[in-house]
Residue, then its C-alpha position, 0 to 999 in steps of 0.5 A: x428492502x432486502x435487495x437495496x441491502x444486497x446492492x449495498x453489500x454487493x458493492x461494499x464487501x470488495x473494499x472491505x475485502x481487499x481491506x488487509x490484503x497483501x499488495x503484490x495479490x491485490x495489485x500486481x501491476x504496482x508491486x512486485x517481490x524482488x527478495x523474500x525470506x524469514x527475516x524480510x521481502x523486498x517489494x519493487x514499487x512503481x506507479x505511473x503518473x497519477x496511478x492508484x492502488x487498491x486498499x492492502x496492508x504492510x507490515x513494519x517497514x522501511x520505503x527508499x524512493x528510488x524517484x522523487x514521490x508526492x503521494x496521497x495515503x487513504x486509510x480505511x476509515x477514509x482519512x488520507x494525508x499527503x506525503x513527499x519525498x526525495x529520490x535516495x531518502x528512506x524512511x520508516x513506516x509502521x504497519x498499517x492498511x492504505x490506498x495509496x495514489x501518485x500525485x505527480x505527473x511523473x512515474x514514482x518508484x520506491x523500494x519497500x523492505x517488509x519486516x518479518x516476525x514479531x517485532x513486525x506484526x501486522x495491525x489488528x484487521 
């Protein structure tokens, strides 16, 4: 029983660890920091076709999709929701933890800009 209970935290701890990680750590292949100061940091996203990222967290922010995106969000309670946008469009997104995918046959590029300070705090984790 104890090494069914060990196999199973083996396997689970990396998940809930990555759960509230920053994105450019825990997957540098996907994001990369253009501009980082005070008030924000300016994330280059790029995914290659049907590319998947790991669990991380954002704070308050905004995203503009610098290609036309259809993506799949998975949060940590396993719900996901599947989302589209036009290259040159923005919009909000509030602080949240995700797994995100690219749905489409082709790249997806985006420009996220994270908030700083209190007006951005990160969820509870």
């Amino acid at each position: 029983m104890q090494r069914l209970l060990l196999a199973v935290a083996f396997v689970c701890l990396p998940g809930v660890a990555a759960k509230g990680q920053d994105p450019v750590k825990v997957d540098p292949q996907h994001y990369k920091v253009e501009l980082d100061n005070a008030q924000v940091r300016v994330l280059r996203i790029h995914y290659g076709p049907h590319e998947k990222s790991v669990m991380h967290v954002h704070p308050n922010a905004v995203v503009v999709y610098l290609t036309d995106v259809h993506v799949k969000m998975t949060t940590p309670d396993g719900k996901s929701v599947e989302q589209t946008g036009k290259a040159g469009e923005e919009h909000w997104t509030p602080a949240g933890t995700h797994l995100p995918e690219n749905l489409s046959d082709a790249p997806m590029d985006a420009v996220l800009i994270e908030l700083k300070g209190k007006a951005a705090a990160k969820p509870a984790q």
